[in-house]
C-alpha positions as CSV (number, residue, x, y, z in Angstrom):
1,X,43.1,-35.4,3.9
2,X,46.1,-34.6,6.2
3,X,45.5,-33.2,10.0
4,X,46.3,-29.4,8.8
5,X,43.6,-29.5,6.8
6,X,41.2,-31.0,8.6
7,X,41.8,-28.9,11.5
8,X,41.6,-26.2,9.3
9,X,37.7,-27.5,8.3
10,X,37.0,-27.6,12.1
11,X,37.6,-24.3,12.7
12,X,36.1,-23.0,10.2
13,X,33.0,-25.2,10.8
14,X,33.3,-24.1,14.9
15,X,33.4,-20.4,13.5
16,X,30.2,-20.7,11.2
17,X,28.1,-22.5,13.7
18,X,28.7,-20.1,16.6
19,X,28.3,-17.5,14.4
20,X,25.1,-19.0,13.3
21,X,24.2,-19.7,16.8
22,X,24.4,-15.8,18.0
23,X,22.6,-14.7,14.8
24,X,19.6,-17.2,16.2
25,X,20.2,-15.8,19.8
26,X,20.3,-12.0,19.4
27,X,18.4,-10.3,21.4
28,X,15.9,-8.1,21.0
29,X,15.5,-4.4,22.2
30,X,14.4,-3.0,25.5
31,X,11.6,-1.9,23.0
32,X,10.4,-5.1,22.7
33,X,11.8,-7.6,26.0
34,X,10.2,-4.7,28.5
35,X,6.5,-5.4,27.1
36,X,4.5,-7.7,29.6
37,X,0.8,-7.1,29.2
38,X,-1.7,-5.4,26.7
39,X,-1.0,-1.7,28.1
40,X,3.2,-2.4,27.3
41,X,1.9,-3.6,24.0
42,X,-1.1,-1.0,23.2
43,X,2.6,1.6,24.0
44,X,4.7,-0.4,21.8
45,X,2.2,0.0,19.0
46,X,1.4,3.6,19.6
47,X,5.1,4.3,19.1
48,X,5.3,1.8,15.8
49,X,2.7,4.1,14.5
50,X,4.4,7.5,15.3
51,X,7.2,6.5,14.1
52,X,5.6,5.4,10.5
53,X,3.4,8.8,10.6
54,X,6.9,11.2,10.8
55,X,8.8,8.8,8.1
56,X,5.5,9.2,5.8
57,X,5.7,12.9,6.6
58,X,9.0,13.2,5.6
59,X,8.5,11.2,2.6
60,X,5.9,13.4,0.9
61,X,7.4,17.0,2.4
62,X,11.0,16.5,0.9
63,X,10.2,16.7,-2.9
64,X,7.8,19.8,-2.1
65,X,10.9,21.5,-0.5
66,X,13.4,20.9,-3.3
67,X,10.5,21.5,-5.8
68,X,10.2,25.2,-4.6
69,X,14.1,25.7,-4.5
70,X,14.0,24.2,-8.2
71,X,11.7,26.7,-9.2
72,X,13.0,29.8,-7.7
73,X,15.8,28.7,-9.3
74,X,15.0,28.1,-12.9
75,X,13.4,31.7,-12.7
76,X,16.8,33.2,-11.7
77,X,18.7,31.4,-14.4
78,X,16.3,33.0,-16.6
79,X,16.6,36.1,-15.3
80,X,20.4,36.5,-15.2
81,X,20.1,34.5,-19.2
82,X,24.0,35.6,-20.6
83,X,25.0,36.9,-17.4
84,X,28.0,34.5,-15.3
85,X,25.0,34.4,-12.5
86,X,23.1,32.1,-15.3
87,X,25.6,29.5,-14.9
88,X,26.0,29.9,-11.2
89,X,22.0,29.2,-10.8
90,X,22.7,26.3,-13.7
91,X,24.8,24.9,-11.2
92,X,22.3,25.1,-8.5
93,X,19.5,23.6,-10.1
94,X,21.1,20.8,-11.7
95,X,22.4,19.9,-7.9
96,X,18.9,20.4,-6.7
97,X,17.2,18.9,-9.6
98,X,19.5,15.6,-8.1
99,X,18.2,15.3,-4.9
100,X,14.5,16.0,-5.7
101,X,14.9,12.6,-7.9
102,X,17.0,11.1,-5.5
103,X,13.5,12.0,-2.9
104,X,10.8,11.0,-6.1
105,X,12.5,7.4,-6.3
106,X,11.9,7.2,-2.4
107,X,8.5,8.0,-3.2
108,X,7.4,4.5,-4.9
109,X,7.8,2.8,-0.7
110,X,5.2,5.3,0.1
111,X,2.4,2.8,0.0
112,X,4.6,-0.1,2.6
113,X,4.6,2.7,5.1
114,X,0.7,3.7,4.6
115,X,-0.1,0.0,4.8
116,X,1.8,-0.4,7.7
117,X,0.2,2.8,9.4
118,X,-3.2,0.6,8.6
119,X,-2.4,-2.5,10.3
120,X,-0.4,-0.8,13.1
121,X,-3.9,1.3,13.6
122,X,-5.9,-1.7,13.5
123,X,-4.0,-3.2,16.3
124,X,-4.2,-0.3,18.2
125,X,-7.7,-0.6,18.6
126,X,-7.9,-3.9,19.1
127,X,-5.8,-3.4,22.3
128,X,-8.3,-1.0,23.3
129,X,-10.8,-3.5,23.5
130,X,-9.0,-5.1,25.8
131,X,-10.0,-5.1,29.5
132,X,-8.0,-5.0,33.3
133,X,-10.4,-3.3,34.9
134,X,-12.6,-5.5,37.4
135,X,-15.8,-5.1,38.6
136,X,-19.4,-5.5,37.7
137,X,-20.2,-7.0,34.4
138,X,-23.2,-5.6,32.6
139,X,-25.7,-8.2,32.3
140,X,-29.5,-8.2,31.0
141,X,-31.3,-10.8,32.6
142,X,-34.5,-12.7,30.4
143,X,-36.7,-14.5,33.0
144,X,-35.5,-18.3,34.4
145,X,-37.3,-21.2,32.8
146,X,-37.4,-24.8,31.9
147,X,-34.9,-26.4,29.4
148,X,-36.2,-29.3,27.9
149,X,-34.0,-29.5,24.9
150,X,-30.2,-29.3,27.1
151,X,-29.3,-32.6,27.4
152,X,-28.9,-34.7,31.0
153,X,-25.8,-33.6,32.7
154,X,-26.2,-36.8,34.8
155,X,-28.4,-39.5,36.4
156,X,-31.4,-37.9,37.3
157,X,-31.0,-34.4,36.3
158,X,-33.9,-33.9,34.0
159,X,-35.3,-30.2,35.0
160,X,-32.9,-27.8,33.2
161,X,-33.3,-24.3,34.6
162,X,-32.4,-22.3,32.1
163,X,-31.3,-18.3,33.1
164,X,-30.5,-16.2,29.8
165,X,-28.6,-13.3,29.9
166,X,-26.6,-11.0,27.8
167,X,-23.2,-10.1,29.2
168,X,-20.9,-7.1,28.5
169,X,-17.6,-6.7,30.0
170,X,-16.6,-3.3,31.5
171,X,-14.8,-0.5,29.4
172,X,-10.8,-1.0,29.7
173,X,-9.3,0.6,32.0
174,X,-6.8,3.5,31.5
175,X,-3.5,2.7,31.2
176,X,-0.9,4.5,33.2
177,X,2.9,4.9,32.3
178,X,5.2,2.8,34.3
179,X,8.6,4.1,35.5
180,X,11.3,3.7,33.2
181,X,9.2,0.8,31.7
182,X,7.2,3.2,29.5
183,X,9.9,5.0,28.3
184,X,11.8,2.0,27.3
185,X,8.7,1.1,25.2
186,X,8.6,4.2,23.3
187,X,11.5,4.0,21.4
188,X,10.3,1.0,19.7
189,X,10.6,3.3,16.2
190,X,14.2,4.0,17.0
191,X,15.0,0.6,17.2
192,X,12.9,-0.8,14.8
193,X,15.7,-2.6,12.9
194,X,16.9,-4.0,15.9
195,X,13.7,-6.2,16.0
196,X,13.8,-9.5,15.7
197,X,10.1,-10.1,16.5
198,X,7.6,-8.0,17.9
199,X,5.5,-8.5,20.9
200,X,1.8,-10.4,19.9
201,X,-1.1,-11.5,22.7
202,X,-3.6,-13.8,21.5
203,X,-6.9,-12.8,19.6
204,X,-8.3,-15.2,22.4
205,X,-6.6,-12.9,25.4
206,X,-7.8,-9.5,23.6
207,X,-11.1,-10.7,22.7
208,X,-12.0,-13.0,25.7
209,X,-13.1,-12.2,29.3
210,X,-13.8,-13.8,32.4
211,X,-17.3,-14.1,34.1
212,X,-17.5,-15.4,37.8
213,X,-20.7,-17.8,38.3
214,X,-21.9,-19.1,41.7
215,X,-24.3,-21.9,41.5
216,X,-25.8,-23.1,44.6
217,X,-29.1,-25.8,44.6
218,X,-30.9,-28.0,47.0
219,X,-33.0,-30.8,45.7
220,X,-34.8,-30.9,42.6
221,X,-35.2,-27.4,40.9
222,X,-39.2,-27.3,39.7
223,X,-41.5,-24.7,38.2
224,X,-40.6,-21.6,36.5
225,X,-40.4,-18.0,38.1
226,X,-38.9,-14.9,37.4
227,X,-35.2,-14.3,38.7
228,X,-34.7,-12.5,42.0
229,X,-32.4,-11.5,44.0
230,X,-30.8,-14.7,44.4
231,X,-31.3,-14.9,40.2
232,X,-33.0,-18.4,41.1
233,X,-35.5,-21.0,40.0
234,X,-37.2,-23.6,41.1
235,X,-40.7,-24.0,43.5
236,X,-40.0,-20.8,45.3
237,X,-37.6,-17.6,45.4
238,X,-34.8,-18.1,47.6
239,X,-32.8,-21.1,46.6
240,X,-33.8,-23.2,49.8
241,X,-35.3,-26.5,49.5
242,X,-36.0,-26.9,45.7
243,X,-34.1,-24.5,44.3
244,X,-31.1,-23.4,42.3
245,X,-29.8,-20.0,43.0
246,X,-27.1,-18.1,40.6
247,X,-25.5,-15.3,42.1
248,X,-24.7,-12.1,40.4
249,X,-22.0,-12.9,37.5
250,X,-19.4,-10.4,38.0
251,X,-16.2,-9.7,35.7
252,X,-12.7,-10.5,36.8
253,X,-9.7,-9.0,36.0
254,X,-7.5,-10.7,33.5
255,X,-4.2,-9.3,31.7
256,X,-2.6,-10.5,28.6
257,X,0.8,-12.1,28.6
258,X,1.9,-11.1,25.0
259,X,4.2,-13.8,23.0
260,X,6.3,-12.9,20.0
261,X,6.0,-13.0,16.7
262,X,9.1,-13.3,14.1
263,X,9.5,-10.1,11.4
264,X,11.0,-12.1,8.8
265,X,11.0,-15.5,7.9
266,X,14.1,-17.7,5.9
267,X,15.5,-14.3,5.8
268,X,12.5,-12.1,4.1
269,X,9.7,-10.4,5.0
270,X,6.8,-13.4,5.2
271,X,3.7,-12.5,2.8
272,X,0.2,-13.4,4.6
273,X,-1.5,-16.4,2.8
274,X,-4.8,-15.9,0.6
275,X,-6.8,-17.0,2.9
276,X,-5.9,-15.3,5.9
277,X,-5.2,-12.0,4.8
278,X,-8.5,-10.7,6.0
279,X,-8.4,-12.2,9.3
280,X,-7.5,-8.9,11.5
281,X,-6.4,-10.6,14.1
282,X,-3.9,-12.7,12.2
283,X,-0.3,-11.6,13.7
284,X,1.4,-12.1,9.9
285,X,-0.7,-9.3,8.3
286,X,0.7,-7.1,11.0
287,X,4.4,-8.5,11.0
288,X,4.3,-8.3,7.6
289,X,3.5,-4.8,6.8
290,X,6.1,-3.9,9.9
291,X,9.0,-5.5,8.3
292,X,8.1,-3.9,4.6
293,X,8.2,-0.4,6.2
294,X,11.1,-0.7,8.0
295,X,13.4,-1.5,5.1
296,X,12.2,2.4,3.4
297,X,14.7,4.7,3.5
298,X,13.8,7.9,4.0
299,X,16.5,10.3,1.8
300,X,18.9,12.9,3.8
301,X,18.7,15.2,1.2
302,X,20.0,18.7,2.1
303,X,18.5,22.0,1.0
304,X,20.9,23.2,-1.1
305,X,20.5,26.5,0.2
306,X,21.7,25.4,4.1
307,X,25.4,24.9,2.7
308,X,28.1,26.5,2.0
309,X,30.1,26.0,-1.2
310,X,32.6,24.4,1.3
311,X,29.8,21.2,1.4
312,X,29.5,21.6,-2.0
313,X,32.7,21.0,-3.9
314,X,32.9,17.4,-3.0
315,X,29.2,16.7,-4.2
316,X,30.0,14.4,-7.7
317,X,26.8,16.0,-9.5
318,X,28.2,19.6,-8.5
319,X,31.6,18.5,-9.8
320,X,30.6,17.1,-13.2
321,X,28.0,19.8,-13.9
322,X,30.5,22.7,-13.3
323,X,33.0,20.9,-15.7
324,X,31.0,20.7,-18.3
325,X,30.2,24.0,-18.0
326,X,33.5,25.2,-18.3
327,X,34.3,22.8,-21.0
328,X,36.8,21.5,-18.6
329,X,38.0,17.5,-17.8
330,X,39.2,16.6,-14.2
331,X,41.9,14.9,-15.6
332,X,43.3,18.2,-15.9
333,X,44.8,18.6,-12.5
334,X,43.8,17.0,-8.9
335,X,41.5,19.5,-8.0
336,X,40.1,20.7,-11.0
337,X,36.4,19.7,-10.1
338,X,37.1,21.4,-6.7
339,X,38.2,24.8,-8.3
340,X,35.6,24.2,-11.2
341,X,32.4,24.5,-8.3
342,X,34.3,27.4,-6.2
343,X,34.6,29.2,-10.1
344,X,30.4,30.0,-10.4
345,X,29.7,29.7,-7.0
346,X,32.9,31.6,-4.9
347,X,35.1,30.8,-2.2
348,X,34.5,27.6,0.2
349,X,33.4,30.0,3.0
350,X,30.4,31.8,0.9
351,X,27.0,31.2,2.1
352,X,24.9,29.6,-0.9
353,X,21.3,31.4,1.0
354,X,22.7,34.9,1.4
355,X,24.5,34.8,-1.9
356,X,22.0,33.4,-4.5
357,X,18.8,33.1,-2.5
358,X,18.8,36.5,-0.3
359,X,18.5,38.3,-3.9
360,X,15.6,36.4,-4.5
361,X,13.5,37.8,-1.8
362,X,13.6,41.1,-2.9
363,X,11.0,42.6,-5.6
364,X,11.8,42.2,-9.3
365,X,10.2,45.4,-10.9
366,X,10.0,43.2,-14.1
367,X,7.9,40.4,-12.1
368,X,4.4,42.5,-12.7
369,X,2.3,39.7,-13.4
370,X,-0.7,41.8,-14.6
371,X,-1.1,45.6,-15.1
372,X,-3.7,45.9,-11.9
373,X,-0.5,43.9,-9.4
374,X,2.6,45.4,-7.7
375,X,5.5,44.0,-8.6
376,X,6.9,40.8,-6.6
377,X,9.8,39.0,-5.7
378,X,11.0,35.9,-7.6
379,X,10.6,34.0,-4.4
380,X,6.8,34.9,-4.2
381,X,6.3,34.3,-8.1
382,X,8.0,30.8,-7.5
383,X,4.7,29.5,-6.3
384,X,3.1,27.0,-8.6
385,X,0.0,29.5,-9.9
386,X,2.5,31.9,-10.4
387,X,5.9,30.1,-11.7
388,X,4.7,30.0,-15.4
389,X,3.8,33.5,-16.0
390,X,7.0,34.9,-13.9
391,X,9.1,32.5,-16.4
392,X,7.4,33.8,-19.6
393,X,8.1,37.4,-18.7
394,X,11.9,36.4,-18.0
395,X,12.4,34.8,-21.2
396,X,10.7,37.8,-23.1
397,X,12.8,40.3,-21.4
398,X,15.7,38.5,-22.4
399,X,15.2,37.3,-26.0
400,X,12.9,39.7,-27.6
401,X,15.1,42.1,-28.9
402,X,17.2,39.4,-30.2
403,X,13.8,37.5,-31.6
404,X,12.6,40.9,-33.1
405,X,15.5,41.9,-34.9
406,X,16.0,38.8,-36.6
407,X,11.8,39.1,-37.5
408,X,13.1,42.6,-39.3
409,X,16.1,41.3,-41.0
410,X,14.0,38.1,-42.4
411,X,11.0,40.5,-43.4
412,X,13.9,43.0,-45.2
413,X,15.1,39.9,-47.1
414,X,11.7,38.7,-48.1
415,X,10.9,42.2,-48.9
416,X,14.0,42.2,-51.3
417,X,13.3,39.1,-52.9
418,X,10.3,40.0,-54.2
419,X,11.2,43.3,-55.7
420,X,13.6,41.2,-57.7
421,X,11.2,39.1,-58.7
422,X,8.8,41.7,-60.5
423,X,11.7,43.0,-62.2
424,X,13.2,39.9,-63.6
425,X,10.1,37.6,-63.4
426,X,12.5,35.5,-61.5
427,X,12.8,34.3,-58.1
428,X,16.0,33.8,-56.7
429,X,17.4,30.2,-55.9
């Protein structure tokens, strides 16, 4: 191997490995490096699940949108049947009827962003559980007495004094906004794919607290009396010669000190194991779910009725729909799909709302859904209860004389037929 090529090796060796070595050291977000205790992490959360809420939102709304617009329009197209506005509303819906797919298809990640929702709420309230606010611990006190079954803690200690009590640590206090800290943390959903890991404290930190115990004794602690005060026993009350005294436990303030915990894992999203899947506290079930929902894409599909034609002529389903309506090929000239759109639906500049949907608003007096209604407007019959019956009464005005007459004419011929037959005792071939 000569030196040119061996160099060449080296660099691209050099290239790879510091490339390697920033993809390992990127940083994440203010989102994520600005979280330092369980009140930055309870706000990082609380923004995760906003975040997931609006994108699930979005997900279910934007198929109900183009739905309507799809309906109004096939109820146009059949009112306008052999007209040019038939294949101008064709047009419409076929470029509609795109998008809502494109939106249904979006629909199948639904469940990654509802199961993220769940864990992100679970952790929520686990936070919530958490406690910085010192002070008294609640404590129910059960009367001091001898413990003959602990063990000897050393030489000589064989009375046990024994004070049970059942301890609860004070509600969390309320966390307030820090400058310029909080609102760093609330764009965690903006920068979601930015993340690296997420910020994690310990099921021992959330769960955990601390009780402060004095324990002060003189001699030998006998006999057994009920706790005081001093919350003593021994011979007598006050924890002087033979006595142990406890003072009051009391609760002191800890705060979490949250770690991180990677999103992905050689690459991909890391799937909780079997057997730890229903452990709540288990930081993958949480990571997990995060790193699933991130990775939907919510669809930017436009209301075709917000656009002009203008926005329109370089959409490729708008194109090849309104060439095959004209029976025309876009080999034909450079713009041909251009000028084939602008053909149903006008000039660049034309509002598609005020031209085709506008119309729609007003009353139809052939929309009178039953003989005791007033007539309404395609846009009001384009509602789901009332969609089928305005599209019945469309496609009757428009192909009934057409059915009828060729009822007559096929009733004339049958009628002519058999006249021949009882006069030649033949029927015709």
């Amino acid at each position: 191997m000569n030196n040119q090529r061996l160099h060449s090796l080296l660099v691209v060796f050099v290239t790879l490995q510091i490339t390697d070595d920033r993809r390992l050291a990127k940083a994440d977000p203010q989102s994520v490096t600005a979280v330092s205790d369980e009140c930055d992490e309870l706000e990082f959360v609380l923004a995760l699940q906003r975040h997931f809420d609006s994108q699930l939102a979005a997900l279910i709304k934007a198929p109900e949108t183009q739905s309507k617009a799809l309906r109004q329009l096939e109820l146009a197209t059949a009112k306008h049947t052999g007209t040019h506005l038939e294949l101008a509303y064709t047009l419409l819906r076929a470029i509609t009827s795109a998008r809502r797919a494109a939106e249904e298809a979006s629909k199948a990640h639904e469940g990654s962003l509802r199961q993220a929702i769940h864990e992100v709420s679970k952790r929520i309230g686990q936070l919530q559980t958490a406690s910085t606010k010192p002070g008294t611990a609640g404590a129910t006190y059960k009367s001091a007495g001898q413990d003959s079954k602990t063990s000897e803690l050393a030489d000589g200690l064989t009375n046990g004094c024994k004070v049970m009590f059942t301890g609860t640590k004070p509600a969390m206090a309320k966390c307030t906004s820090k400058a310029g800290t909080t609102d760093q943390i609330r764009q965690a959903g903006a920068e979601l794919n930015q993340m690296e890991n997420i910020p994690y404290s310990p099921a021992a930190q959330i769960l955990g607290y601390r009780l402060a115990v004095t324990i002060q004794s003189k001699s030998t602690p006998t006999g057994n009396t009920k706790l005081t005060n001093k919350q003593g026993c021994g011979d007598d009350t006050t924890a002087s010669n033979n006595g142990k005294g406890i003072t009051g436990i009391t609760h002191e303030a800890h705060t979490a000190k949250p770690g991180k915990r990677g999103l992905k894992s050689n690459g991909g999203c890391k799937q909780p194991s079997s057997t730890k899947v229903d452990d709540s506290f288990n930081p993958t079930n949480l990571a997990y779910a995060i790193c699933q929902a991130r990775a939907v894409t919510i669809p930017n599909a436009v209301d075709v009725a917000t656009q002009k034609v203008a926005d329109l002529t370089s959409d490729s389903v708008a194109q090849q729909v309104a060439l095959t309506l004209l029976k025309r090929s876009a080999a034909t000239s450079t713009d041909a799909a251009e000028k084939a759109v602008t053909d149903f639906l006008g000039p660049k500049h034309t509002q598609i709302h005020a031209t085709f949907f506008t119309p729609l608003t007003k009353v139809d007096t052939n929309l009178k859904l039953d003989t005791e209604t007033a007539p309404i407007s395609i846009e009001a019959a384009s509602s789901e209860g009332n969609f089928g019956k305005a599209l019945a009464i469309f496609i009757a005005t428009a192909k009934q004389p057409a059915l009828l007459g060729s009822k007559e004419s096929q009733t004339a011929d049958n009628n002519k037929e058999a006249d021949a037959t009882e006069i030649t005792g033949k029927k015709k071939d």
